[in-house]
Each structure stands twice: as C-alpha cells, then as structure tokens.
Backbone bond lengths (Angstrom), bond angles and torsions (degrees), N, CA, C in turn:
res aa  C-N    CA-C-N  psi(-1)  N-CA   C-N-CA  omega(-1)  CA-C   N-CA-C  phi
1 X - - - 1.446 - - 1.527 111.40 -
2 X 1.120 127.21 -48.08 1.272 144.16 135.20 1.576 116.74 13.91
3 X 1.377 101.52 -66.75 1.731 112.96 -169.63 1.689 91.90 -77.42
4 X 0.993 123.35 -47.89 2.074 136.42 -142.09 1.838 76.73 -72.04
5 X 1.312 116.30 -34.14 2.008 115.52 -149.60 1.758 90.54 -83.94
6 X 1.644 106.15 -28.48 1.290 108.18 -148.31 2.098 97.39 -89.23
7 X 1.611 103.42 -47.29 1.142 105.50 160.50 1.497 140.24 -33.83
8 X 1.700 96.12 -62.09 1.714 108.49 176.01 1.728 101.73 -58.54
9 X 0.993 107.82 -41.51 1.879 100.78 -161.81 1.286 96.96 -77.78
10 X 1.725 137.81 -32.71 1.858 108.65 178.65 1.392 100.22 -92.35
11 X 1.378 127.51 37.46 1.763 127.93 173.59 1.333 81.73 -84.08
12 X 1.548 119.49 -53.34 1.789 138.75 -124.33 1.646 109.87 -93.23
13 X 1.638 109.81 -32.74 1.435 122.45 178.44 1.292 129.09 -91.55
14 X 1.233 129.80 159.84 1.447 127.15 168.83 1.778 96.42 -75.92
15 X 0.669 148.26 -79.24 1.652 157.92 -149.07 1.589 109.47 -77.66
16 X 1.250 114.81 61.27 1.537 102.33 -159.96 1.624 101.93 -79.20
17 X 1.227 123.63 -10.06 1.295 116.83 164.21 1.704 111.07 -53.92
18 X 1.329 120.18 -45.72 1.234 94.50 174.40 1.135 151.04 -118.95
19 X 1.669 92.48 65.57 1.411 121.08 170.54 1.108 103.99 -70.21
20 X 1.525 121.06 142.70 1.676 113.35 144.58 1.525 100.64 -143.87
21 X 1.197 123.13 145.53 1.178 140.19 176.71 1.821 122.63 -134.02
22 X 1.752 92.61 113.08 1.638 91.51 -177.82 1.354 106.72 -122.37
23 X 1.537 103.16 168.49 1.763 125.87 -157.78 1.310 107.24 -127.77
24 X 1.347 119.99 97.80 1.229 154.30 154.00 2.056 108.98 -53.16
25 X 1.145 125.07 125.59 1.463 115.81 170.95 1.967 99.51 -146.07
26 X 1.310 96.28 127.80 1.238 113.63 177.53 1.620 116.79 -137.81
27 X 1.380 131.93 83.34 0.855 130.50 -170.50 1.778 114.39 96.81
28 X 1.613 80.83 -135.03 1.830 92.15 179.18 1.784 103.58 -94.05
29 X 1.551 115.06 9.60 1.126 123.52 -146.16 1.806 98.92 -117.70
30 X 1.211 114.93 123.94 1.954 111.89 -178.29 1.475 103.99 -140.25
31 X 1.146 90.47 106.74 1.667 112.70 -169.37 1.946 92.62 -83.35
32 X 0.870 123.11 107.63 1.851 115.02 131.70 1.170 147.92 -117.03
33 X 1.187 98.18 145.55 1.698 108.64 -145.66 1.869 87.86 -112.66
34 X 1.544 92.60 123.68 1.710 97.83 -177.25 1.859 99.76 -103.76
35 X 1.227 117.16 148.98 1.419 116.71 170.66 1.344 100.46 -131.87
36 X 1.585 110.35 134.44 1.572 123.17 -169.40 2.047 94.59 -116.92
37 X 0.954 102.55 178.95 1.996 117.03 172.08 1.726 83.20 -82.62
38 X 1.440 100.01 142.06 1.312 118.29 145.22 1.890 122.68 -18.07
39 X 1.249 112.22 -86.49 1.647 129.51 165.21 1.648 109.76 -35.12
40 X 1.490 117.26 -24.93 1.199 124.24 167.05 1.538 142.17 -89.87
41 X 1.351 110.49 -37.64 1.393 122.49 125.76 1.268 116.29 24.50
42 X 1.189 125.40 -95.44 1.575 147.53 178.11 1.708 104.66 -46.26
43 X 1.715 123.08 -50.52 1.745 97.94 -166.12 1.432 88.77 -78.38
44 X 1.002 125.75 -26.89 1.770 112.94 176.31 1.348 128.78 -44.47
45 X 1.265 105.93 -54.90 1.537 120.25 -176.85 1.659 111.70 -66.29
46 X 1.502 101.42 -54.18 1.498 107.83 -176.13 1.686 117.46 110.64
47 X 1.626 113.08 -160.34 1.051 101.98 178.00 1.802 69.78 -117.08
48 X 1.636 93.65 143.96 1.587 101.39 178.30 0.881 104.47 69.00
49 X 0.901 154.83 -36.88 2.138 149.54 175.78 1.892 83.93 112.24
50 X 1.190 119.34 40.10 1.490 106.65 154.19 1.483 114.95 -78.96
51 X 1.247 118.60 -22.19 1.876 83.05 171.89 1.486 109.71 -88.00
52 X 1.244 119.19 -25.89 1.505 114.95 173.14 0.957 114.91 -49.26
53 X 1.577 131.74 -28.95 1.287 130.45 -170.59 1.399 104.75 -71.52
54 X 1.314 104.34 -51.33 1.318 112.77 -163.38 1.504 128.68 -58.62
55 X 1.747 97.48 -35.02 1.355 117.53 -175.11 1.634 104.76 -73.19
56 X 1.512 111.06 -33.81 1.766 117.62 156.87 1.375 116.67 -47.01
57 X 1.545 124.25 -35.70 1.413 136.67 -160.71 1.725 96.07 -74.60
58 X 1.124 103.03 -54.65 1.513 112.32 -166.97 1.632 114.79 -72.86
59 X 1.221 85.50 -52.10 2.179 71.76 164.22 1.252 113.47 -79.73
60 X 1.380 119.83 -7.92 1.666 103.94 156.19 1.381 122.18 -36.83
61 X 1.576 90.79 -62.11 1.347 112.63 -159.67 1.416 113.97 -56.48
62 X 1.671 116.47 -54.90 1.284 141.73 156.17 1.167 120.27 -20.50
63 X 1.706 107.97 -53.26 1.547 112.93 171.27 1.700 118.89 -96.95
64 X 1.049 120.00 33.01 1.274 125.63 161.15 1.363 129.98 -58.14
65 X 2.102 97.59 -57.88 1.454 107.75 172.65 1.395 141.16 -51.77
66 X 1.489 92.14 -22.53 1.706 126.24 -164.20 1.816 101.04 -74.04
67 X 1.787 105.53 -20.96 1.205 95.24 -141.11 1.678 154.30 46.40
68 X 1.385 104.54 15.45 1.688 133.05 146.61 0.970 118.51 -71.34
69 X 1.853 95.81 144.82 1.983 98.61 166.00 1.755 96.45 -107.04
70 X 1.316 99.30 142.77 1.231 120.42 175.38 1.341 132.62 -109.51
71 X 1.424 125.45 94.48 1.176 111.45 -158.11 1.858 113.20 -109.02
72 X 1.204 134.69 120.68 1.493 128.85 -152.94 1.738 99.69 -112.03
73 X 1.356 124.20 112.89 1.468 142.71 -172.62 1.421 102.83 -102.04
74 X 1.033 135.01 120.83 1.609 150.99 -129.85 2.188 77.46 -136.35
75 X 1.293 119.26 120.49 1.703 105.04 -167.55 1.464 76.27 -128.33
C-alpha cells in the first residue's frame, strides 16, 4: 500500500522529492501516513478533500483482497 500512496501523491505535486510516505501495521489495521511540502498540501487534499477521498477510495479497494483495513493520514 505503501508504493500505490507513494506513487499517486508524486503524480499530484510539484516537489515530488518531498514526498515521503510511511507504513505503520498493527493488527488487521495499516495506517499510512503520506507527508507532502507545505505548497503541496493543497493538490493533495483537493477542493473539499476530494482527492483525499479518493486516494482513500483506491487503497480501499487495493486493500480489500488482503482482507486489511487501510487507513491513509495525509500530515
């Protein structure tokens, strides 16, 4: 999940160097937590947090098979 969180977010930014995205696993439960630049912030989130949503939507989906919940924290 890791790579799919890390991919979509330097498609989305100007600064894709400073993306970083880490993977937390506790249980049935895999938290990732993406960190964008400041100035970047904004294409991440969206207007309304529609791409955040979305980018939640897709590792949903991703993590379906796994039978994991995946939860992705945008910091």
């Amino acid at each position: 999940m890791k790579e799919l969180v890390e991919v979509i977010a330097k498609a989305l930014v100007d600064q894709p160097d400073e993306v970083v995205v880490t993977q937390k696993e506790s249980g049935k439960t895999i938290t990732v937590e993406l960190k964008v630049a400041p100035a970047d912030m904004g294409k991440v989130i969206g207007k309304q947090g529609r791409i955040a949503k979305a980018i939640r939507s897709v590792v949903k989906a991703a993590s379906s098979k796994d039978n994991k919940k995946v939860d992705v924290e945008i910091i």
